[in-house]
N, C-alpha and C positions, 0 to 999 in steps of 0.2 A: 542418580536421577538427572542433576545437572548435564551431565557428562551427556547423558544417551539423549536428554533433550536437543542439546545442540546439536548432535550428528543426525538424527532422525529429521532436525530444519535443515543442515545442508542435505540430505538426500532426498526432501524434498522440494527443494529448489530446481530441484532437475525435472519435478512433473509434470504435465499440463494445467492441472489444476491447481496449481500456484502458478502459474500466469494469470488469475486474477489480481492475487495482488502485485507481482511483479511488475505487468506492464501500466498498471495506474504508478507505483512507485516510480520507475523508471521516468514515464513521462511527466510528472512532477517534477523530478532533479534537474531533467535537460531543457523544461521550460524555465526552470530557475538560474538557470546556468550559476553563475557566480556566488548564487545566493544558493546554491546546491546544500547546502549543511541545513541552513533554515528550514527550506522544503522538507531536505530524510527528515528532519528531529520533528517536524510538525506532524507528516505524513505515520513515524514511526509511532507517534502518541496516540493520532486516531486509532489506529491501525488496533493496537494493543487496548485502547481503550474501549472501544466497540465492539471489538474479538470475545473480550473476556466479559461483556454483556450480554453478547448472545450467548457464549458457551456456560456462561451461570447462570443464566436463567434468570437473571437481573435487568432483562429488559433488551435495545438494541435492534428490536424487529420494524423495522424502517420497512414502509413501502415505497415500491423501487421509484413511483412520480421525487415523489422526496427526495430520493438516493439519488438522482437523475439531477434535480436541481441545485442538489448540494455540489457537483462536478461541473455544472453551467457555473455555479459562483466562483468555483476554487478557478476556472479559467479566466475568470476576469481579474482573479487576488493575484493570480501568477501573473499576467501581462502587465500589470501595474509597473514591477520594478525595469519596464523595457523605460517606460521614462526615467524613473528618478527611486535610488535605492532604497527599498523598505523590507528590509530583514524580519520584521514584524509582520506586515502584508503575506509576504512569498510564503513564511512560516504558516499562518494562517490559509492560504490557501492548500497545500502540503495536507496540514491537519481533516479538510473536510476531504482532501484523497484519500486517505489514510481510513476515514471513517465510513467512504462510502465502500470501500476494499473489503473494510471489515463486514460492512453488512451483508455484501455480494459473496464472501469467500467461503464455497464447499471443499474444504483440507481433504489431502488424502490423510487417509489416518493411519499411524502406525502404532503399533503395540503401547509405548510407552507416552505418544500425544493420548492416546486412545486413554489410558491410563487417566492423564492430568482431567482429559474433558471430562470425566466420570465424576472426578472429584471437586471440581471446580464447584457446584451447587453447593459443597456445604463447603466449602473451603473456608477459609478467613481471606479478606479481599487482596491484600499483602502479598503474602507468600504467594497466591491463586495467579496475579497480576505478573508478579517476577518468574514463576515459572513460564505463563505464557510468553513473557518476553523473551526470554531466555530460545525459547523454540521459534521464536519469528528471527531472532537475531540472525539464525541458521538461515529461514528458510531468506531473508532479505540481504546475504551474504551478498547477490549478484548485485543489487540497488546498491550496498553499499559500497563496493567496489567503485559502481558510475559515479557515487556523488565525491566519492576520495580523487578522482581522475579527474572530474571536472573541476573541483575545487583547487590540487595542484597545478592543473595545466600553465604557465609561466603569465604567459601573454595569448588571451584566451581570443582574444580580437583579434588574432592575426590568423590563429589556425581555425576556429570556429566561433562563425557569426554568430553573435544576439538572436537576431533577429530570425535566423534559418533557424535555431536550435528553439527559439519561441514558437514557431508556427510547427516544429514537430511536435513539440512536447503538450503545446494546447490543442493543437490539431486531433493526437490521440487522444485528449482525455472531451472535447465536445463532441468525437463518435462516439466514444464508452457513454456519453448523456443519453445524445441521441439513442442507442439502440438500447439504454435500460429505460428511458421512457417509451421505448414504441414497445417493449415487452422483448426483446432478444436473447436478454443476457441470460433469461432461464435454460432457453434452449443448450444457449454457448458454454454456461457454467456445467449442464449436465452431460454435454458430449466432451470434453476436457476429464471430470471425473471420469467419465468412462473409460477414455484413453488412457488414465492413470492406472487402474485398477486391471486393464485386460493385459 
């Protein structure tokens, strides 16, 4: 079960409809640059921790104004460390990406995710939590690629700017604000699902 969870997340990393969570992930790490680890492991916590609230039935139904303000905060948590280093902060801004992913993200679903979400309601919270990790691990393979590459890069000032990699990474995620509070990301999320599934 382990097994087929994690290939069923990398074959769905290649869908449309994990470009929800991917391009908040993504743009998280490379606003983080440096602090790239802090962001994945914040961003990865939400992510999992919200996922497995809506899919159990345990709560997590954000309305998107909400969802919307929590990605306005997390760009201001992420710009902080352009001044002065806060692993703590970046981390923290990461976490409310992660949670607002979770609450946006329509999964394609395959047999054996299909499987978990079914069970998740009576689950035990434990086991419920590490299985769906387990399957995000997969589907976050490409985010975690970015934050492994940025995190090694030697001498990150000389090949890529601070500041150019700040203004992508917060850039993308205050449009993601913008268009889940003007009402978009319904539209966006459910023409993506469709791409996946046709």
């Amino acid at each position: 079960m382990i097994v087929d969870l994690l290939v069923e997340g990398f074959d769905s990393a290649l869908l449309p409809c994990s470009f929800v969570v991917l391009v908040p992930g993504a743009a998280a790490v490379i606003a983080a640059r440096q602090e790239s680890t802090s962001a994945f492991f914040g961003f990865s916590i939400g992510l999992v921790a919200l996922t497995f609230l809506r899919f159990s039935g345990r709560g997590g139904d954000l309305q998107t104004g909400f969802v919307a303000l929590m990605l306005a905060v997390a760009v201001v948590l992420l710009a902080i460390p352009l001044v002065r280093r806060l692993n703590v902060v970046t981390g923290a801004g990461g976490l409310l990406v992660g949670a607002a992913a979770g609450v946006l993200w329509e999964p394609c679903v395959g047999i054996h995710f299909a499987e978990l979400l079914n069970d998740l309601p009576t689950s035990r919270i434990v086991p419920g939590v590490a299985l769906l990790a387990v399957y995000l691990i997969g589907v976050l393979a490409p985010v975690i690629a970015l934050a492994a590459v940025l995190y090694l890069i030697p001498n990150p000032t000389l090949i890529l700017a601070r500041p150019v990699m700040l203004v992508i990474g917060c850039g993308t995620l205050a449009v993601l604000a913008v268009a889940t509070a003007a009402g978009f990301s319904d539209d966006v999320i459910s023409r993506l699902v469709e791409l996946s599934v046709a």
